[in-house]
C-alpha positions as CSV (number, residue, x, y, z in Angstrom):
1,X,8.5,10.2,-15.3
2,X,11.6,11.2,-17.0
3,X,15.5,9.7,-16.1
4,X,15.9,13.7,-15.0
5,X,12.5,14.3,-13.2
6,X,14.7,16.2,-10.5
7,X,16.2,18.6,-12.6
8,X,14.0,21.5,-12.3
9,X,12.1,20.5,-9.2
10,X,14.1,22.7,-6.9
11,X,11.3,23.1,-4.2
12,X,12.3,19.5,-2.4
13,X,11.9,18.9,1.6
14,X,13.7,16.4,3.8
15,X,11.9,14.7,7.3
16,X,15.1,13.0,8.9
17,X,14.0,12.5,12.4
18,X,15.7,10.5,14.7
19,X,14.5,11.0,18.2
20,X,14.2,8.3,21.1
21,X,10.7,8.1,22.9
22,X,11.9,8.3,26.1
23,X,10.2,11.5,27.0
24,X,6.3,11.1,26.5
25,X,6.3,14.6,25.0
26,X,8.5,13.6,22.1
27,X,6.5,13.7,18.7
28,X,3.2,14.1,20.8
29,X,2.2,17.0,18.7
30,X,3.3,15.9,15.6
31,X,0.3,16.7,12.6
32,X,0.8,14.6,9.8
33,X,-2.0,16.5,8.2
34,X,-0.6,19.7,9.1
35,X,2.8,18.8,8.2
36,X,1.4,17.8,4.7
37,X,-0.8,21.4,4.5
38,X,2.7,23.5,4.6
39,X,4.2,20.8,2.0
40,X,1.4,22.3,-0.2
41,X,1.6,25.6,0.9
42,X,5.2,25.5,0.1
43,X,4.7,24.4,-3.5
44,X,7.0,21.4,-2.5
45,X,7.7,19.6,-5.6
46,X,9.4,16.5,-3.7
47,X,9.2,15.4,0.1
48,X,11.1,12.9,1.0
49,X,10.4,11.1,4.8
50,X,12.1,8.8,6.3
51,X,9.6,6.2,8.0
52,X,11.9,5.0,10.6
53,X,14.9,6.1,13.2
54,X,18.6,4.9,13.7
55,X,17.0,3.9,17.1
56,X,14.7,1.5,15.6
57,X,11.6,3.0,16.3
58,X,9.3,3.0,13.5
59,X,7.0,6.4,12.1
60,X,3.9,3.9,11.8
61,X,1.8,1.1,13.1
62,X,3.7,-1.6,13.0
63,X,3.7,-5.4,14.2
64,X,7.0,-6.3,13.9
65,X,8.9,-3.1,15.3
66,X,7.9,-0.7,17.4
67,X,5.9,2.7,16.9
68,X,7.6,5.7,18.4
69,X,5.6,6.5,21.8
70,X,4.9,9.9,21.1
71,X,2.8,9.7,17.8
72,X,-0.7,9.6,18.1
73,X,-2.5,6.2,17.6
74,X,0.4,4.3,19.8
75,X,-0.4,1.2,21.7
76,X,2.2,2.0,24.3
């Protein structure tokens, strides 16, 4: 890749979540898979997904944070 591999990849998609876990059914039905089906579908050229929250809640297994409640594969 190029200095200016953006310019011309104008199909680009943005996951900022920031949502507490304090209601069980918060991210319970989020599909990663699904999610990354509609990135392809879309022709995305760039995703861009941020793998944790401003509350401090993490997108993924972790073992020194905290997984977000709501995704599947939690310990809580």
């Amino acid at each position: 890749m190029g200095k200016d591999w953006f310019q011309g990849n104008y199909r680009r998609n943005l996951l900022d979540m920031h949502i507490s876990d304090w209601n069980d059914a918060f991210l319970s039905q989020y599909d990663l898979e699904s999610y990354v089906d509609m990135l392809a579908l879309a022709k995305a050229k760039i995703a861009m997904v941020c793998a944790n929250s401003h509350v401090g809640l993490c997108y993924w297994p972790t073992e020194t944070g905290e997984m977000h409640g709501g995704i599947k594969g939690s310990q809580r």
